[in-house]
C-alpha positions as CSV (number, residue, x, y, z in Angstrom):
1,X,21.5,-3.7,22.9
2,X,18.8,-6.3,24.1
3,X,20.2,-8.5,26.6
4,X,17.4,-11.9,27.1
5,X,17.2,-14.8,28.1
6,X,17.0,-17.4,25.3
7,X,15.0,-20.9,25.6
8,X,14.5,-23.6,22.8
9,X,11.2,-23.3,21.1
10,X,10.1,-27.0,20.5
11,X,8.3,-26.7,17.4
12,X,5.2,-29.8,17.7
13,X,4.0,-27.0,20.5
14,X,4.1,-23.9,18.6
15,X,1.0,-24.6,16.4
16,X,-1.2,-25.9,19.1
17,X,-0.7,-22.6,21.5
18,X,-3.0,-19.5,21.3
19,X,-1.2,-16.7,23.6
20,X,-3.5,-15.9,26.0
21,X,-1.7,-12.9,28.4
22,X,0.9,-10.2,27.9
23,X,2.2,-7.9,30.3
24,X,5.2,-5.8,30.2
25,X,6.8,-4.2,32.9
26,X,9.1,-1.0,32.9
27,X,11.4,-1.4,36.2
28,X,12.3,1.0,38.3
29,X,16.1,2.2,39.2
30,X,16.5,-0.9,41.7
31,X,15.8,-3.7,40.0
32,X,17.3,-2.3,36.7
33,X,20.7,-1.9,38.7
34,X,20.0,-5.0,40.1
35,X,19.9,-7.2,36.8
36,X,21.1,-4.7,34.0
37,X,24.1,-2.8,36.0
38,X,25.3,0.2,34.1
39,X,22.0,1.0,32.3
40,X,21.6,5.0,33.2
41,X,18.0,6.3,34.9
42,X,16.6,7.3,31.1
43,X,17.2,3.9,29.8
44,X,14.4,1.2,29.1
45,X,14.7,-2.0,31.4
46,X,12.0,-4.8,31.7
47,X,10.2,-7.9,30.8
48,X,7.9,-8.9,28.5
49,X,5.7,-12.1,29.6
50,X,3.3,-14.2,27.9
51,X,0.7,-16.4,28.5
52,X,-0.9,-19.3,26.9
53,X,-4.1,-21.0,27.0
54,X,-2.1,-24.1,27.7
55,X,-0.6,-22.7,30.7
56,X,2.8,-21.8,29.5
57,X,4.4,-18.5,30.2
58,X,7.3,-17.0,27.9
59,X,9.6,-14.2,29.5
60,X,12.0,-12.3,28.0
61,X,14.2,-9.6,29.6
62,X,15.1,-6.2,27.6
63,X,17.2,-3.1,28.3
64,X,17.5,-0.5,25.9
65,X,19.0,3.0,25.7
66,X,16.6,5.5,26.0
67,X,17.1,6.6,22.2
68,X,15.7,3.0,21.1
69,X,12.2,3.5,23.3
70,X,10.6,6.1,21.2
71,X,7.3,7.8,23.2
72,X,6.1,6.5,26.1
73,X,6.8,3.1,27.2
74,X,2.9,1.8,27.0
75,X,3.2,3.7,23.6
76,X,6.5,1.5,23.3
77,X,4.7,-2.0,24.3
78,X,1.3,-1.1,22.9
79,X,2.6,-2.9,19.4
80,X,2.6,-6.6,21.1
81,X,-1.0,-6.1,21.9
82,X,-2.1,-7.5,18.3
83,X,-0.5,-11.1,18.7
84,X,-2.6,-12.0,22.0
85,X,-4.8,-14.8,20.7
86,X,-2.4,-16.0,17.6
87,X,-0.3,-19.2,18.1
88,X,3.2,-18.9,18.8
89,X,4.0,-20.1,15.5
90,X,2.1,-17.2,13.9
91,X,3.0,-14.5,16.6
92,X,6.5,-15.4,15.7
93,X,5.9,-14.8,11.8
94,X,3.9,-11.6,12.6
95,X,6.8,-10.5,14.3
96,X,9.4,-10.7,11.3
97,X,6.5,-9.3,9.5
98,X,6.1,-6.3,11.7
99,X,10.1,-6.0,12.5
100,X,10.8,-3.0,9.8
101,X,7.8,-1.1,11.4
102,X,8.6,-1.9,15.1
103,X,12.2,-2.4,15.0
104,X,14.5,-5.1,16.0
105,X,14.7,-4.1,19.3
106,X,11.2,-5.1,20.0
107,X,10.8,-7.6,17.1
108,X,13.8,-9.8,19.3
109,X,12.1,-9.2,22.6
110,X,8.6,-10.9,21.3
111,X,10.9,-13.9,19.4
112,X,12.5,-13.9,22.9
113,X,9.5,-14.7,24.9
114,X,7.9,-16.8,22.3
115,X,10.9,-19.1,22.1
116,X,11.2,-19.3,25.8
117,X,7.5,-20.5,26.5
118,X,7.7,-24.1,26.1
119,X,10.7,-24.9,27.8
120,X,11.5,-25.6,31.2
121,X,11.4,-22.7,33.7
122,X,15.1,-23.5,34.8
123,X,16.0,-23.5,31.4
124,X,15.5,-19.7,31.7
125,X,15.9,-18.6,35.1
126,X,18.8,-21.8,36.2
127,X,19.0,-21.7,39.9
128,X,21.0,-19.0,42.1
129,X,20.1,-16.9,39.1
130,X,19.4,-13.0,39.6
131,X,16.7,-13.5,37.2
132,X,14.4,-15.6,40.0
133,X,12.9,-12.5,41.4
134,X,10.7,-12.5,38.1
135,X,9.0,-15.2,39.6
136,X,7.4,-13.4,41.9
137,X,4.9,-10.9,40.9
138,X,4.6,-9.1,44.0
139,X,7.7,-8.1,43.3
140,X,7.6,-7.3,39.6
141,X,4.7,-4.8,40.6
142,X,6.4,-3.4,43.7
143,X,9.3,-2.3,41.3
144,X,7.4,-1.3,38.0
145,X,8.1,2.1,36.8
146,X,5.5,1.3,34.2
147,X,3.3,-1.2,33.2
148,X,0.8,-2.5,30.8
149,X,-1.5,-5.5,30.5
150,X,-3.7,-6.8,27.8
């Protein structure tokens, strides 16, 4: 099960974006109780964020069972490496492409972030939310299990 946050994707800015950043961040057993409770120590918990060259950023929130995170989890995140530089409109369609081959599991996570980029940051994280600590990247880092950057 994927559980995300979900923004509108406004379509007149999907063409003109080129994705600039991704990271993806593995949390450790605190944060992952913190904001996916009942997910056991095995189990894949996270964020995928992206960046555009227009300054937007695109988060999506994931926890899977450990039996839907095949390998490693850079192994497991390596896949999103190939849309950095495509706009969101074509990231999108590369990731229904590519959804057999990655699965749907990671296929949603990318359509996650992608939709979430050009809305407004309370749209995703309203306020009083547990989801706010993502803001902070201090704090992503000083609970990452794992992570990878390209």
């Amino acid at each position: 099960m994927i559980e995300e946050k979900i923004c509108p994707l406004h379509q007149a800015h999907a063409g003109s974006c080129k994705i600039s950043s991704i990271e993806c961040f593995r949390f450790d057993k605190e944060l992952k109780q913190r904001l996916f409770p009942g997910y056991g120590y095995q189990d894949g918990c996270g964020v995928l964020t992206l960046g555009s060259d227009h300054g937007d950023i695109g988060i999506s929130g994931f926890a899977l069972p450990c039996t839907a995170m095949h390998g490693d989890f850079v192994r497991w995140a390596y896949v999103f490496q190939r849309i950095k530089g495509l706009s969101l409109e074509d990231a999108l369609q590369y990731a229904l492409l590519k959804q057999e081959v990655w699965g749907i599991d990671r296929a949603q996570i990318l359509e996650s972030a992608l939709t979430c980029m050009t809305s407004e940051p309370e749209t995703a994280f309203p306020v009083k939310s547990e989801w706010n600590c993502l803001r902070d990247r201090s704090y992503l880092f000083d609970h990452a299990q794992a992570y990878i950057s390209f």
